[in-house]
C-alpha positions as CSV (number, residue, x, y, z in Angstrom):
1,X,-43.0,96.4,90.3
2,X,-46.6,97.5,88.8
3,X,-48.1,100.2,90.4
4,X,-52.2,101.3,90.9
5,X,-52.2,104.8,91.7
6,X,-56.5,104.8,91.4
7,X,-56.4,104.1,94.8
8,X,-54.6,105.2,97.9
9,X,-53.0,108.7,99.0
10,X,-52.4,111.0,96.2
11,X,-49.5,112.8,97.6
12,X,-47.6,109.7,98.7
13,X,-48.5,108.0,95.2
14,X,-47.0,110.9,93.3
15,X,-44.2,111.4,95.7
16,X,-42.9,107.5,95.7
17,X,-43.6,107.7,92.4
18,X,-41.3,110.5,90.9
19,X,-38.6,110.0,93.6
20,X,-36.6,107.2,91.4
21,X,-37.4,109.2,88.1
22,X,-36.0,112.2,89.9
23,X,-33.0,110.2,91.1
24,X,-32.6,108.5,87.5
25,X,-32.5,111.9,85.8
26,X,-30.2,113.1,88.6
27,X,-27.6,110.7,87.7
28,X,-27.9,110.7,84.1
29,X,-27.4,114.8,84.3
30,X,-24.6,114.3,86.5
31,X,-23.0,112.3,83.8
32,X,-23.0,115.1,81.5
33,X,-21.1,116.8,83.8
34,X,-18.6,114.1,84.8
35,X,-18.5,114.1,80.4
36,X,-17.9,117.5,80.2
37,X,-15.3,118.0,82.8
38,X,-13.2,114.9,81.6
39,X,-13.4,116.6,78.0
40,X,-12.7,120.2,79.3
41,X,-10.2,119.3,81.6
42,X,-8.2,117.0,79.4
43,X,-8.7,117.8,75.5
44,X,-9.2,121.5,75.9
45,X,-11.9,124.0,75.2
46,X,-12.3,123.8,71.9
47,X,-13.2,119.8,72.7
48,X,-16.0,120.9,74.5
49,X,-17.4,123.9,72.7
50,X,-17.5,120.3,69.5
51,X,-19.3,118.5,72.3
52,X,-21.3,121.2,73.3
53,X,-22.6,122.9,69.8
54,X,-24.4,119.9,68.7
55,X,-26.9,119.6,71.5
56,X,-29.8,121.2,69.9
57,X,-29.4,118.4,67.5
58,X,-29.3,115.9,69.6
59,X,-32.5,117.2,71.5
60,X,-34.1,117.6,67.9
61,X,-33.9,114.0,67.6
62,X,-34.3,112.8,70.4
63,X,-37.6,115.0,70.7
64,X,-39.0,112.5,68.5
65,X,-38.5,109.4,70.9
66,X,-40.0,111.3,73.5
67,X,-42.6,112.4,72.5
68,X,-43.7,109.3,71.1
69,X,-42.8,107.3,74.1
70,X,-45.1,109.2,75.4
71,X,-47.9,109.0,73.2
72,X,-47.7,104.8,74.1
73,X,-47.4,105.9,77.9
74,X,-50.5,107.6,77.7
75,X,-52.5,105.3,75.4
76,X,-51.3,102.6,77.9
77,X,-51.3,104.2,81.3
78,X,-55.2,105.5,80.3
79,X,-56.4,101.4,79.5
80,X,-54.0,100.1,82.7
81,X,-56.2,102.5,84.8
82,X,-59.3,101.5,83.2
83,X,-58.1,97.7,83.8
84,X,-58.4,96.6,80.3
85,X,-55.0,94.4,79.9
86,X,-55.2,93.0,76.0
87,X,-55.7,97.0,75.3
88,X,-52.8,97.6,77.1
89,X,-50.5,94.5,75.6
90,X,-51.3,95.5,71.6
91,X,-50.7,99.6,72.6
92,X,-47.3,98.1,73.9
93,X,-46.9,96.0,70.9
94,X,-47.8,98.6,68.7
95,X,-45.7,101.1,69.9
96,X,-42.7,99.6,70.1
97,X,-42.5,98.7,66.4
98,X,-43.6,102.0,65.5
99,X,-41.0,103.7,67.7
100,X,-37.9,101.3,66.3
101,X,-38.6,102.0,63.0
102,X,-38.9,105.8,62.9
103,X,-35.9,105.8,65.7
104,X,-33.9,103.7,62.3
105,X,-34.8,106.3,60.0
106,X,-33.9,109.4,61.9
107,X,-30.3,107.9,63.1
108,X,-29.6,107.1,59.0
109,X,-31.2,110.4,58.6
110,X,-28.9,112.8,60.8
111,X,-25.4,110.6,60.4
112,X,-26.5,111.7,56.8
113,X,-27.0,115.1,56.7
114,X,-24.7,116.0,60.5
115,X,-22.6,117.8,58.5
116,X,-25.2,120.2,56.7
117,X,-26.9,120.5,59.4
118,X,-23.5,121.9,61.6
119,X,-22.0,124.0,58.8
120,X,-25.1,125.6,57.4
121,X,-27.6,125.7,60.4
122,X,-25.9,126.1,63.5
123,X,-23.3,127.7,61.9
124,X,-20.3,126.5,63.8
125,X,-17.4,128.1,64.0
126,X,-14.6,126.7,61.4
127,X,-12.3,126.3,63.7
128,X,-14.3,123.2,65.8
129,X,-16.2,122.5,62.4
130,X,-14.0,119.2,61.8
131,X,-14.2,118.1,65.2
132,X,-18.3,118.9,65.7
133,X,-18.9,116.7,62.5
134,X,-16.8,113.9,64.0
135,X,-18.1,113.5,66.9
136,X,-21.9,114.0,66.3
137,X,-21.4,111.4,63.1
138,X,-20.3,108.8,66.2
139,X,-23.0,110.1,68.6
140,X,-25.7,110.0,66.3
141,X,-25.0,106.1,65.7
142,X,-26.4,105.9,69.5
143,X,-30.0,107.5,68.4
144,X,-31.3,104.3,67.6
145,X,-30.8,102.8,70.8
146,X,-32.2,105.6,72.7
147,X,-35.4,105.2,70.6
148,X,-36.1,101.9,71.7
149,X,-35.1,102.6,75.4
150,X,-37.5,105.3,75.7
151,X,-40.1,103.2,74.2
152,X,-39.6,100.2,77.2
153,X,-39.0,102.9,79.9
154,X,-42.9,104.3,78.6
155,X,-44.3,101.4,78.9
156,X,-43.1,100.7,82.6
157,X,-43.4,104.0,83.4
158,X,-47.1,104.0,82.8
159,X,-47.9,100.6,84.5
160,X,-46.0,102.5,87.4
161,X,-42.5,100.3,87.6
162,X,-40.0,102.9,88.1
163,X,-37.7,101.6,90.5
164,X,-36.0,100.3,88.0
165,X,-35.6,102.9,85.5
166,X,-33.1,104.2,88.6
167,X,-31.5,101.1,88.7
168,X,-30.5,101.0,85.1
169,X,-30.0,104.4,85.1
170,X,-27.2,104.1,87.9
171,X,-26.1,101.2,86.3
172,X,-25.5,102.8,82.3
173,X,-24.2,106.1,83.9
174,X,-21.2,104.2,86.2
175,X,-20.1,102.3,83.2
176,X,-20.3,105.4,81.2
177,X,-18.1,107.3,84.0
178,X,-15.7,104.3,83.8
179,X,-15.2,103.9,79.8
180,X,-15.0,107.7,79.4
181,X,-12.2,108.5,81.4
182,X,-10.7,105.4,80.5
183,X,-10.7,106.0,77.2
184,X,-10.1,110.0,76.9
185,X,-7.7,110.5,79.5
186,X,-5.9,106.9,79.5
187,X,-5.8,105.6,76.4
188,X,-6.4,109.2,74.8
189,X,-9.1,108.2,71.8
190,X,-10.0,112.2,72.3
191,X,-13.2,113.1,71.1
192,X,-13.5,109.8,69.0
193,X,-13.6,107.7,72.3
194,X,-15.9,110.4,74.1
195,X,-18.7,109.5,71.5
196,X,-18.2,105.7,71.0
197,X,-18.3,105.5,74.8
198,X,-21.7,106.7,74.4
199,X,-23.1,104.6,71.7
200,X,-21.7,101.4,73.2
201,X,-23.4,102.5,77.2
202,X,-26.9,103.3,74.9
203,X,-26.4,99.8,73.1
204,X,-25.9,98.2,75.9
205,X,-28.3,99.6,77.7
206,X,-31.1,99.0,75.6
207,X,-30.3,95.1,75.2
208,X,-30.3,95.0,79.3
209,X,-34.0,97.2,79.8
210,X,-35.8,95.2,76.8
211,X,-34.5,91.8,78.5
212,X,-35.5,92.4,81.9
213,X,-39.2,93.9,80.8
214,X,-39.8,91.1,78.3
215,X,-39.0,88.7,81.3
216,X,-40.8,90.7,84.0
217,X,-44.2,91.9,82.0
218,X,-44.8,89.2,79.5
219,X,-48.2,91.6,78.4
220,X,-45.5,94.2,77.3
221,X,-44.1,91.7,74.8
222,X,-44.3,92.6,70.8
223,X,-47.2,90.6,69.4
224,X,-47.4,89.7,65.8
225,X,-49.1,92.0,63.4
226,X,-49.7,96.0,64.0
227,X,-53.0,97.7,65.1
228,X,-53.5,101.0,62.8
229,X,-56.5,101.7,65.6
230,X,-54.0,101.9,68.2
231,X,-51.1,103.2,66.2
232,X,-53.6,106.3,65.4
233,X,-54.6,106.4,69.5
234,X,-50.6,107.2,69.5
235,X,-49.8,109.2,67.2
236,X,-53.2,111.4,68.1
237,X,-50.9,112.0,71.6
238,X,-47.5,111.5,70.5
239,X,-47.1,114.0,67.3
240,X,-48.2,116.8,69.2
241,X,-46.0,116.2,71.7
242,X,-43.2,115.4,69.5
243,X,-43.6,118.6,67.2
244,X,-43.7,120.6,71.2
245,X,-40.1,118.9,71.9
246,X,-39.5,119.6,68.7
247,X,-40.3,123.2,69.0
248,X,-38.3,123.5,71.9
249,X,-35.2,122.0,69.8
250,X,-35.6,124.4,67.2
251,X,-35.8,127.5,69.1
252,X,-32.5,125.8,71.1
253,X,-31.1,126.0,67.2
254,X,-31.9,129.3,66.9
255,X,-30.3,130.4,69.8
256,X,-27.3,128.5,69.2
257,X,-26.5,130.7,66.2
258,X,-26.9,133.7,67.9
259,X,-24.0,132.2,70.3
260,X,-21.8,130.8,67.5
261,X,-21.6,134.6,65.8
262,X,-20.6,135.9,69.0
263,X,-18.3,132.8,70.2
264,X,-18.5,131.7,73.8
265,X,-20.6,128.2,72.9
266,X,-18.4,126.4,75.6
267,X,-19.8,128.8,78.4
268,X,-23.3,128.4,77.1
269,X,-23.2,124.9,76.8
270,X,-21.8,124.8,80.3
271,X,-24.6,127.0,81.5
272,X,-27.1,125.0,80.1
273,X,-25.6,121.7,81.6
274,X,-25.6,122.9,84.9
275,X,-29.2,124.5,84.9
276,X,-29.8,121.4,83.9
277,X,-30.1,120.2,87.6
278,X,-32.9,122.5,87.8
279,X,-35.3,120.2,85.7
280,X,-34.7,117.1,87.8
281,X,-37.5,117.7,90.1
282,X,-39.3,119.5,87.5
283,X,-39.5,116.9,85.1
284,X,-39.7,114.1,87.8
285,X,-42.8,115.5,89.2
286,X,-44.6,116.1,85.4
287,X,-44.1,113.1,84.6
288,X,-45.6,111.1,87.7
289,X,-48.4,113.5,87.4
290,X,-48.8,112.4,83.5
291,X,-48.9,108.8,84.9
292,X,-51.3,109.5,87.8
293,X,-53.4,111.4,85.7
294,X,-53.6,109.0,82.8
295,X,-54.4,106.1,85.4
296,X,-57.3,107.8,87.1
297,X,-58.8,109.2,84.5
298,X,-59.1,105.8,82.8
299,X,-60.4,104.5,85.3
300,X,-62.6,108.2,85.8
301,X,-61.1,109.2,89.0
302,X,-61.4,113.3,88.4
303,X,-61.4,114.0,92.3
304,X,-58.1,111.9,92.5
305,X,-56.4,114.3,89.5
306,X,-57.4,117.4,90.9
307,X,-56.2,116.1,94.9
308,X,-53.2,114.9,93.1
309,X,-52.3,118.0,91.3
310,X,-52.6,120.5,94.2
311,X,-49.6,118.2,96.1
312,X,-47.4,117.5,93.0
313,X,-48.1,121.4,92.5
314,X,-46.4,122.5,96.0
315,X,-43.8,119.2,95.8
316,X,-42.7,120.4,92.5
317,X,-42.1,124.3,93.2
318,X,-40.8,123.5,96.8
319,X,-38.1,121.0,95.3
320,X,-37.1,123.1,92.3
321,X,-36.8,126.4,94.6
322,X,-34.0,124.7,97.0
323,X,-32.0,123.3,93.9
324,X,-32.3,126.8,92.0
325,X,-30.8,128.7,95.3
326,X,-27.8,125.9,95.1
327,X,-27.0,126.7,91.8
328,X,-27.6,130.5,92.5
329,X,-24.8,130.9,94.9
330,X,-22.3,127.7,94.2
331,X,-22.2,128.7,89.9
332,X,-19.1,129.8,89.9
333,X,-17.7,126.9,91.6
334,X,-19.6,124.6,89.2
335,X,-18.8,126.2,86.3
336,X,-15.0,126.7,87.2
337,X,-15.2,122.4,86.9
338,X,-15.3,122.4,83.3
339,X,-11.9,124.0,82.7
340,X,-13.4,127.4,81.6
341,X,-11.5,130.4,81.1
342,X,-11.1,134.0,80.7
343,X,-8.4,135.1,78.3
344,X,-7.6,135.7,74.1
345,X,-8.8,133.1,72.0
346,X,-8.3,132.6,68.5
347,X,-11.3,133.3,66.2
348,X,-10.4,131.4,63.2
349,X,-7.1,129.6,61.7
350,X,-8.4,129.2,58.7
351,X,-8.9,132.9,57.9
352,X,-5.3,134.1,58.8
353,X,-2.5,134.6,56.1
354,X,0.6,132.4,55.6
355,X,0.1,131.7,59.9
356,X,0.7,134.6,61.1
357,X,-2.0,135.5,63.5
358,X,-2.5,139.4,64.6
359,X,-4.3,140.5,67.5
360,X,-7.2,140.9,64.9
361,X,-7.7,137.5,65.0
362,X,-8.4,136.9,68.3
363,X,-11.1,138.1,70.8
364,X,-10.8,138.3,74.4
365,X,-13.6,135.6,75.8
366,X,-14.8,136.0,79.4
367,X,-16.4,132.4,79.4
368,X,-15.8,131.7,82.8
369,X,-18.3,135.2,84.0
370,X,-20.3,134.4,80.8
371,X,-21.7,131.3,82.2
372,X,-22.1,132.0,85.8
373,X,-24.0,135.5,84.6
374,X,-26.1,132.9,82.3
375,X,-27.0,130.2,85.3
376,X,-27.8,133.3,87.7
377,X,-30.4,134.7,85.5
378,X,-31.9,132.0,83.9
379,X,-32.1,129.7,86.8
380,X,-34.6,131.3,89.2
381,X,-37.1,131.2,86.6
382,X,-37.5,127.8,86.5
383,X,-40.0,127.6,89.5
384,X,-42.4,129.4,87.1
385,X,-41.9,126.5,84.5
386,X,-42.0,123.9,87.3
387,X,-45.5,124.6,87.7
388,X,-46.5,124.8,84.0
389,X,-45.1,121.8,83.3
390,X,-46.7,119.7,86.5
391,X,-50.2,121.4,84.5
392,X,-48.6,120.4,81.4
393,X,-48.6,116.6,83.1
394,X,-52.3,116.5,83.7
395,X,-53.0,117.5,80.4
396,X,-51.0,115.3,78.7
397,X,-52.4,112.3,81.0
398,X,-55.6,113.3,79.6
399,X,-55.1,113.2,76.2
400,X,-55.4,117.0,76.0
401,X,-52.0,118.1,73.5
402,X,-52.9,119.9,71.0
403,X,-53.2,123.0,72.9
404,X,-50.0,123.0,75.0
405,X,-48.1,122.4,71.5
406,X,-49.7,125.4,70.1
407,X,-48.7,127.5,73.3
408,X,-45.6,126.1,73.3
409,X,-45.1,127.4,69.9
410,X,-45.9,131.0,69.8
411,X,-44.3,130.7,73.2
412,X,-41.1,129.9,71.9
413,X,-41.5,132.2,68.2
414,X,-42.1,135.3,70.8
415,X,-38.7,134.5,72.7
416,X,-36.5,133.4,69.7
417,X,-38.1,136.6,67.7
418,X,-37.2,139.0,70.5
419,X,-33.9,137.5,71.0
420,X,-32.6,138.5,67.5
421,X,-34.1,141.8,67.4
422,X,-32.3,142.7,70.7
423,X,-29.4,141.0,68.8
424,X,-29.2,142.3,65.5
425,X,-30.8,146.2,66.5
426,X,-27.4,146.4,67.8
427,X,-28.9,148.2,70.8
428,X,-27.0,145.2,73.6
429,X,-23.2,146.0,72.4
430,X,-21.0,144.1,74.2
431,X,-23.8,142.5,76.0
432,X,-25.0,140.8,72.7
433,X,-23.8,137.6,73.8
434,X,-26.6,137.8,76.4
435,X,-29.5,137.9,73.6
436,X,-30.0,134.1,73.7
437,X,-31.1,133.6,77.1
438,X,-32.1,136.9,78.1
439,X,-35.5,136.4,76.6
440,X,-36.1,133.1,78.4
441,X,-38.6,134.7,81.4
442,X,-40.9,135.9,78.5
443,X,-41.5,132.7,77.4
444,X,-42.1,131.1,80.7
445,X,-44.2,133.5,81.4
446,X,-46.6,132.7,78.5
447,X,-46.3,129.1,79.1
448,X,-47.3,129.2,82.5
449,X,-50.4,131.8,82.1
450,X,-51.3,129.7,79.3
451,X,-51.1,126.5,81.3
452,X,-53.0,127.9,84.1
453,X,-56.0,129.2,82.0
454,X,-56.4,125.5,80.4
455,X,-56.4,123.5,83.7
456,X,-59.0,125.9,85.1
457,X,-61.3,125.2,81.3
458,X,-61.7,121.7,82.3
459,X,-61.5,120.8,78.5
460,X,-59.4,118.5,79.3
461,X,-61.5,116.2,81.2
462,X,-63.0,115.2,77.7
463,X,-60.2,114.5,75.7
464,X,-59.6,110.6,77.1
465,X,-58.3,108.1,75.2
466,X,-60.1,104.7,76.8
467,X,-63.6,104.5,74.9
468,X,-62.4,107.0,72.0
């Protein structure tokens, strides 16, 4: 169902709005947990410390789909506002084709290079090495698909259809719940079914979003030929967005290898999952305002963006507060799911002579206190980035992204650079394995101030895409 949000009340538009994206992202996190328990609980640690180290790759590539499923949301969201439809159907056209093909290329790309990429970058551990490769090889297949996804779910998003971006979303994440324990823990495919459960939910997924949009919007259909206008109008909104995700990946690299010297990736990666929750309203929220923004200032509706931000503001920071204090005081419960523990674990196999291991090759591993520490401290921050990134909506809506991408990356260089000093100066001892994430606040802190200063310019309000 379309959606005009030019007209109307702003706080009821935004609110109806972002309550199925925040129940679709909802769902899909909690799928990552359901995934990480089953592979936890029944192949072992090690199992998901291979599942877990690769995410920064995975959020490298996938950086790109975003961010240039949003450049089409915007281009399109900006032209539905301003009621100009054949705009709207060769943005969609154009967009799509340009997303599928770069989404080709970057899944041959990273099945190419995964292990490179593990070994040398990240740096993983020899002892998961094998089993990393493996299963990112098999995960990476599913890239593709979730390139052309994102690119349908832009399109609806920014003519306002939402509802059923949940639907689907319940949909792909029950069959994924289904075919995962099914084929770890009953037929036992290990790490190898965990990642082909994946690419087949992704496939099948994508096939099932394209075939209900093509039927429902027939204006979002690919046309014949493609627009270089348009395809710049894109690219002009989604490169600097993808090089901000982007950013964000690397720095999530970074860190990584600070964890991998120290061990402990599973409790990170656990961490990480379950701050996830954190985002749900956060992203919900800066996304509808992204769409509200982009409609109304097409169709040049400034009193409507400025209304509209001051409720998604308090919406966004009253939501994220209430999940935050959840996760504050029930992390050691959550954490407990994934089958972490607290004991001696071996550092490497590979290094020890003739198999016989001494207590030199092992180091005790508190991964269990590791992660809840991690979750306690990281996670009340986020009502800070909830409103930076509802700012970080209105800009983008408006066309405005060159400036949060350069915030967003001396942001990140400040908190990745004081990270490794505290790491390497040898100054944290024991506590080195906090270094990754104990620099988060700084950043946020930046981004938000940043943020703040930008909205209050107004420079913004000239950077629209309808007319450019």
């Amino acid at each position: 169902m379309k959606k005009d949000m030019t007209s109307g009340s702003e706080g009821k538009k935004i609110f109806y709005f972002a309550l199925p994206i925040m129940l679709s992202i909802f769902i899909q996190q909690l799928y990552g947990i359901i995934d990480g328990v089953v592979v936890g609980r029944v192949i072992g640690e090690h199992a998901l410390e291979a599942v877990m180290v690769a995410t920064p790759l995975m959020m490298l590539a996938l950086a790109v789909g975003i961010g240039l499923g949003q450049g089409v949301g915007v281009v399109i969201s900006q032209n539905y506002g301003a009621k100009q439809m054949d705009a709207v159907r060769l943005a969609a056209s154009t967009g799509f084709k340009l997303i599928s093909v770069i989404g080709a290329a970057v899944t041959i790309l990273i099945f190419i290079f995964a292990p490179f990429l593990l070994e040398t970058v990240l740096r993983v551990r020899p002892v998961i090495l094998a089993d990393a490769i493996l299963y990112f090889r098999i995960f990476s297949i599913g890239f593709f698909f979730q390139f052309v996804t994102n690119a349908a779910a832009s399109s609806m998003q920014a003519i306002g259809d939402v509802k059923m971006l949940l639907f689907f979303s319940v949909l792909a994440s029950v069959v994924s719940v289904i075919l995962t324990v099914l084929a770890v823990a009953v037929l036992g495919w290990g790490l190898v079914g965990a990642a082909l459960t994946t690419v087949f939910v992704k496939a099948l997924g994508a096939v099932i979003f394209l075939t209900y949009m093509y039927k429902k919007y027939d204006f979002l259909r690919p046309q014949r030929g493609f627009d270089r206008a348009v395809c710049r109008k894109i690219l002009r909104v989604g490169l600097p967005v993808t090089i901000q995700h982007g950013m964000l990946s690397i720095a999530h690299i970074f860190q990584w290898s600070l964890v991998n010297e120290v061990a402990g990736a599973a409790a990170y990666g656990v961490a990480m999952r379950i701050e996830s929750f954190a985002f749900v309203p956060i992203i919900a929220f800066a996304n509808a305002m992204t769409t509200f923004t982009g409609q109304n200032i097409g169709a040049e509706r400034f009193d409507r963006v400025k209304s509209g931000f001051k409720k998604t503001f308090t919406l966004s920071t009253i939501a994220c507060a209430i999940i935050v204090l959840v996760l504050v005081i029930f992390a050691p419960i959550f954490a407990s799911w994934f089958g972490l523990y607290n004991g001696y674990e071996l550092i490497d196999a590979a290094y020890c002579d003739a198999g016989i291991y001494t207590p030199a090759h092992y180091i005790y591993i508190n991964s269990l206190h590791r992660s809840v520490r991690q979750i306690r401290y990281v996670s009340p921050w986020f009502v800070l980035l909830a409103g930076g990134l509802v700012i970080n909506g209105v800009l983008k809506g408006a066309g405005d992204v060159f400036y949060p991408m350069v915030v967003t990356g001396i942001d990140l260089s400040i908190r990745v650079a004081l990270a490794y000093a505290l790491f390497y100066a040898g100054v944290m001892g024991a506590q080195a394995y906090t270094a990754p994430w104990v620099t988060v606040p700084v950043g946020w802190l930046l981004f938000f101030g940043a943020a703040v200063w930008r909205l209050h310019s107004r420079r913004w309000k000239y950077k629209r895409l309808v007319g450019a």
